[in-house]
N, C-alpha and C positions, 0 to 999 in steps of 0.2 A: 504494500500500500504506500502510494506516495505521500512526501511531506508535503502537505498544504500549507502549513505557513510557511514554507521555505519559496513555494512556487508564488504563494498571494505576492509576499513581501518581494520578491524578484519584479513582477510586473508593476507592483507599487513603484519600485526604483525607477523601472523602466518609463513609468508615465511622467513620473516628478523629475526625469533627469533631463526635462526638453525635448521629447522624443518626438515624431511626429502623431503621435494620438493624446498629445497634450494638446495642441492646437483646435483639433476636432471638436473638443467637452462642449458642451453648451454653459452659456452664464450662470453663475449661480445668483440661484433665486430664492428670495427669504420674505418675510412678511416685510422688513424693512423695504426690499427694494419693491414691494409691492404697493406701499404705502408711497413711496416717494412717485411712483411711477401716475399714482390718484392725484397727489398734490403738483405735478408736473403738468398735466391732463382735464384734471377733475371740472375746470373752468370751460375748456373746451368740450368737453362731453355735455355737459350740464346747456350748453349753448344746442349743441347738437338734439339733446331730449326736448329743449324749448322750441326749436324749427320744425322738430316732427310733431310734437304738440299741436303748432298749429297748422300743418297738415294735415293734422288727423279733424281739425276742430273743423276745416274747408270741408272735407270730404261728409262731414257731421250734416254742414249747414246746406249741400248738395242734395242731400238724402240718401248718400251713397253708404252710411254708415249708420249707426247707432252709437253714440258716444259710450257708453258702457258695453265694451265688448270685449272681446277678447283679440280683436284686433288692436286695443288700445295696451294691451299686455303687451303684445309682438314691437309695440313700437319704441318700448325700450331697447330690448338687443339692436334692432334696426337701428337707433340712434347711435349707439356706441359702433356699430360699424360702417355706419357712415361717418364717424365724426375720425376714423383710424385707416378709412381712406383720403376722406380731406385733409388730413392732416400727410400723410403721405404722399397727395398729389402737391401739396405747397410744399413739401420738402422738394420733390422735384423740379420744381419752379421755382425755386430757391425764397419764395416768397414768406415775408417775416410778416411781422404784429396784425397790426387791422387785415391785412391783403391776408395774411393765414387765415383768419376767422370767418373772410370771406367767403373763403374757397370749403370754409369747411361746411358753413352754412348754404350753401348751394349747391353740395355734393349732399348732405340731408336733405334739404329739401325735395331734390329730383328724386333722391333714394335709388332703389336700384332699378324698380320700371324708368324712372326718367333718366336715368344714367344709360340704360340701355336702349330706350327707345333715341334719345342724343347721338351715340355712337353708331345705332344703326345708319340713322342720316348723312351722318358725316363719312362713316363708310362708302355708302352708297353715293357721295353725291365724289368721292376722292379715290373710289376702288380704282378704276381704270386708268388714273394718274391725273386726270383732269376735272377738276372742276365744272360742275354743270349750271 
């Protein structure tokens, strides 16, 4: 039977000596950097649940909804993913302060039908290389 702490502690060495599957590891994650990651965000999110909010409140006054629903449950997760795309599309655009908020606020708003019914068109109107 092999010695298993002799093999553990070997590959221990091996990850802690700079090997290449030290680089691999994913971040480590703790409540702290959970918390920091809310207070870094939690403004932006909170923005993002307020623009679906009143998308949902549009769609209420349409008659397309019922304001007490269970589609008003969904539109939390929806918030917080749209608000983790717009935030990632202004990282891309390198765009800061008010112009981030923006972009995050109108990346909830459309959410993802309007995110993809947008992309379709601009597909469509730029697939073949030209402009229509």
């Amino acid at each position: 039977m092999p010695d298993r702490g002799r093999r553990g502690s070997a590959r221990h060495q091996r990850h802690a000596s700079g090997g290449e599957m030290q680089e691999n590891l994913p971040p480590d994650f703790s409540v702290d950097t959970l918390i920091g990651l809310i207070k870094a965000n939690g403004l932006l999110v909170g923005f993002a649940v307020l623009v679906r909010m009143l998308w949902h409140q549009r769609l209420v006054r349409l008659g397309q909804r019922r304001f007490w629903s269970w589609d008003l449950v969904w539109e939390i997760p929806m918030a917080v993913m749209c608000a983790a795309v717009g935030s990632g599309v202004a990282s891309y655009f390198a765009l800061e302060g008010s112009q981030a908020v923006a972009c995050i606020g109108i990346c909830s708003w459309l959410g993802p039908s309007g995110s993809q019914a947008m992309l379709d068109r601009l597909l469509a109107n730029y697939a073949k290389g030209q402009p229509k």
